[in-house]
C-alpha positions in Angstrom: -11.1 12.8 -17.7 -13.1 15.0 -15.1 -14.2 13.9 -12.3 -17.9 13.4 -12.4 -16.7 10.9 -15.8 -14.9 8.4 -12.8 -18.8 8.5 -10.6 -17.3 5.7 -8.3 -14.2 6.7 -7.3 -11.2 9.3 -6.9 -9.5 9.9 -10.5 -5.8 8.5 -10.7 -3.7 12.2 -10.4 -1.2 9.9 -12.7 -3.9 8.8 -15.6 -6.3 11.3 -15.1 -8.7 8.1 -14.6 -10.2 5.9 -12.3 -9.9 2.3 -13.0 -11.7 -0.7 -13.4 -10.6 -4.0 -12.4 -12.4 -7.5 -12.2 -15.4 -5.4 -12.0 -14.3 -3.7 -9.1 -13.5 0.3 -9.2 -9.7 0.9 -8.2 -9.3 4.2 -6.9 -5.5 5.5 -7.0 -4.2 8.4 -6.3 -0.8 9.5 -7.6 2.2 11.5 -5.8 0.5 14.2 -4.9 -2.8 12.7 -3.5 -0.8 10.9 -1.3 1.4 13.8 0.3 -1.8 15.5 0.7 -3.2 12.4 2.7 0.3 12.2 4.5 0.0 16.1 5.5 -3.7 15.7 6.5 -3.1 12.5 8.9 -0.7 14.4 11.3 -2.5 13.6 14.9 -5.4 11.3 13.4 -5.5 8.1 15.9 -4.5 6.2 12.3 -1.9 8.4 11.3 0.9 5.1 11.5 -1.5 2.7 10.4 -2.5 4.7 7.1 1.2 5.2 6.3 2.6 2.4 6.8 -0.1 0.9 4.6 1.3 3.2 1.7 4.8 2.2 2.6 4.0 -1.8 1.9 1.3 -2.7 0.5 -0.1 -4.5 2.9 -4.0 -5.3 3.2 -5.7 -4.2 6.4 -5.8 -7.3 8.0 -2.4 -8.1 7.7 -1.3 -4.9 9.3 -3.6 -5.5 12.0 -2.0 -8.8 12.8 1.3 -7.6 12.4 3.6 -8.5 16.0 6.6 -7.6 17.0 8.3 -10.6 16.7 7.1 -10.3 13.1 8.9 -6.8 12.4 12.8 -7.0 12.4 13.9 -3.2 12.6 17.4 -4.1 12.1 17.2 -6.2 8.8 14.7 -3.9 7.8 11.8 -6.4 6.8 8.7 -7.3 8.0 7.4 -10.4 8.0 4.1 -10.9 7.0 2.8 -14.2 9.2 -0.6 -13.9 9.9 -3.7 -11.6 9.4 -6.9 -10.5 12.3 -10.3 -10.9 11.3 -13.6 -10.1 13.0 -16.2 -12.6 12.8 -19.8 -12.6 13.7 -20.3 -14.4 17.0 -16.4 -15.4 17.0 -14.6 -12.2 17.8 -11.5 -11.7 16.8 -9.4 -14.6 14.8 -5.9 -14.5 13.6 -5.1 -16.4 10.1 -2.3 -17.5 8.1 -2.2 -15.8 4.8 -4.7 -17.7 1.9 -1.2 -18.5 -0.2 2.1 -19.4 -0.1 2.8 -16.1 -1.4 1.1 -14.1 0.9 3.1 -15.4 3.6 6.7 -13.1 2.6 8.5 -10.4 3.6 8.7 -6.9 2.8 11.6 -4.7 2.7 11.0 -1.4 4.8 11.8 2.2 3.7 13.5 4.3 6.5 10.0 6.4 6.6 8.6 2.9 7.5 11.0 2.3 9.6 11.0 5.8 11.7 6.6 5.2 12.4 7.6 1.6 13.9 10.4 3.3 16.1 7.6 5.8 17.2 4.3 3.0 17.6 7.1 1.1 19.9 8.2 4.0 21.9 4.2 4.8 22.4 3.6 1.6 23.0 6.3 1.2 25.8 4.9 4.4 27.5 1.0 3.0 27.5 2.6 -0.6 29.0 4.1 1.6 31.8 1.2 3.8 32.5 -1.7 0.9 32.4 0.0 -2.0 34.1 -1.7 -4.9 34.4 -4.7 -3.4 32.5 -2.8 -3.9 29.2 -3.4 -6.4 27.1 -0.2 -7.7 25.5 -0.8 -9.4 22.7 2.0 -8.6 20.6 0.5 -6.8 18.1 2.1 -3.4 16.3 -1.3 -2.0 16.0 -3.6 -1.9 19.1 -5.5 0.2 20.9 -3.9 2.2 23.4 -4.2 -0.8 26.1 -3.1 -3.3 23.3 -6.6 -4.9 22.4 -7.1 -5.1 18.4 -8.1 -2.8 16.7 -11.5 -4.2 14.7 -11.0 -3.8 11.2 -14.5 -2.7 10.2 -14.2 0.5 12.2 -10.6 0.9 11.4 -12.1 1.4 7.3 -15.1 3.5 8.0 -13.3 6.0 10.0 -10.7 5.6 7.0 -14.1 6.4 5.2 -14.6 9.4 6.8 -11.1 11.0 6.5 -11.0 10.3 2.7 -14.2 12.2 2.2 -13.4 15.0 4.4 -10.5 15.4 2.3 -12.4 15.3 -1.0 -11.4 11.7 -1.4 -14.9 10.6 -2.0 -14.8 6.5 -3.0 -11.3 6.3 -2.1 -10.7 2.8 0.6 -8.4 1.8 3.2 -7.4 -1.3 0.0 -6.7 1.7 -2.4 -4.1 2.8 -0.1 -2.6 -0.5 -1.3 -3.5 0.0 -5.2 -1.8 3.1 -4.3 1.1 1.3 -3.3 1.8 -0.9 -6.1 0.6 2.0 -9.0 3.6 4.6 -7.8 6.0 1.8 -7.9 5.4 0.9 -11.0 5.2 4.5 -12.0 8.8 4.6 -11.1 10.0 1.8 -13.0 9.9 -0.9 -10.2 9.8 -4.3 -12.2 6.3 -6.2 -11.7 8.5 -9.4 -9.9 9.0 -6.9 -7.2 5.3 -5.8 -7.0 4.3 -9.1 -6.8 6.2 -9.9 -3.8 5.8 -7.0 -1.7 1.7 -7.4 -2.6 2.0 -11.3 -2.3 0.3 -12.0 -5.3 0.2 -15.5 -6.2 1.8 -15.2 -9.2 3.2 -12.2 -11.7 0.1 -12.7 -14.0 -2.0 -11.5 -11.5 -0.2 -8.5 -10.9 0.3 -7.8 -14.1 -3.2 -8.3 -15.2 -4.5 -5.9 -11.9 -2.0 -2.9 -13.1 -1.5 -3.5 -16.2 -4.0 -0.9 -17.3 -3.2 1.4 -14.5 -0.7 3.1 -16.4 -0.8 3.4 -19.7 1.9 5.6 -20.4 4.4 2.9 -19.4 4.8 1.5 -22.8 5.4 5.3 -24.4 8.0 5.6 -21.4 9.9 1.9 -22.5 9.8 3.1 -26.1 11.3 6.7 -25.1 14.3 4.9 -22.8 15.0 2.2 -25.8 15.4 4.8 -28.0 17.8 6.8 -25.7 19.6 3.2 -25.1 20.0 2.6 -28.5 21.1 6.4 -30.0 24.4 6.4 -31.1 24.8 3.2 -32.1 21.5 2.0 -34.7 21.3 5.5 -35.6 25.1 6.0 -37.0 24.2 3.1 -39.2 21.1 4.1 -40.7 20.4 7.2 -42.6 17.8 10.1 -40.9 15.2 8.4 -43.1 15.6 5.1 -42.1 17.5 4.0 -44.9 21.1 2.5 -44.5 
């Protein structure tokens, strides 16, 4: 599909498509979107934030509410507790997750793990250098003197980056479609997709991705057919005859 067929949004590099969801245009972007994206973020003030949002899952608001306390670099899991918000005439709030499910934990990848090792070690030398002027809060992703980070700018200057790459449409939440559409890509069963998303149940995963990629049911019918050569076919004939 070219790309003025997908108006809304970046076609999926996997499907050739963009996708539509609940009404909602999903904009993925497969293996190679996402290196170029990795590449392009070296030195942007985001540059953690973005990846580690391709590395979980995790919606905006939950990695801004990530703490410390929340992130155990030796189990390698994070624990997702709580998300920030910005509300009109209320400033910042942190919440618990809407679900059951959202509240969960997420195995990290050693990329994952290598960006927290590096936001501590930044964080440790801004503590040292501002004193009492920062504000320790707890949180993995700050400002430089440990405020929050207000989520409204963090996805227009998300915005901006994704157009300047040719990423027109694509969000700060795709990076999360993004997410869940190469793990699937790769054979990760939906249960586990669930739970790193926090999806309330596997029916809503399922139904969100189902139609992401297509090609998935080819690709079970191709490794079926592998699993079961040798064995089916030694009893029946070429033509399908016994």
């Amino acid at each position: 599909m070219a790309k003025e067929d997908c108006p809304h949004g970046l076609s999926n590099t996997i499907t050739g498509c963009c996708v539509r969801h609940s009404n909602i245009e999903m904009n993925v972007s497969g293996t190679e979107g996402v290196q170029k994206l990795l590449k392009s973020i070296t030195g942007h003030e985001d540059e953690a934030l973005i990846a580690m949002a391709l590395y979980t899952g995790m919606r905006l608001g939950e990695i801004l509410g990530l703490r410390w306390q929340d992130v155990d670099l030796e189990a390698r899991k994070i624990h997702v507790q709580q998300t920030l918000q910005r509300l009109p005439n209320q400033g910042f709030i942190f919440r618990a997750p809407k679900t059951e499910k959202g509240r969960r934990q997420i195995a990290l990848s050693q990329s994952a793990i290598d960006i927290l090792h590096k936001v501590k070690k930044q964080q440790a030398e801004a503590r040292l250098r501002l004193g009492s002027r920062y504000q320790d809060d707890g949180l993995v992703f700050c400002h430089e003197d440990g405020r929050p980070l207000d989520p409204t700018v963090v996805t227009h200057r998300f915005r901006r980056l994704a157009d300047s790459l040719g990423l027109e449409g694509f969000r700060f939440h795709d990076l999360r479609h993004t997410h869940a559409t190469l793990l699937l890509a790769q054979g990760t069963h939906p249960k586990i997709v669930q739970e790193r998303l926090g999806h309330e149940s596997i029916s809503i995963t399922l139904d969100t991705y189902s139609h992401v990629l297509p090609g998935l049911q080819e690709a079970a019918a191709e490794k079926l057919d592998i699993a079961l050569s040798g064995t089916l076919g030694h009893r029946l004939g070429t033509d399908g005859t016994s």
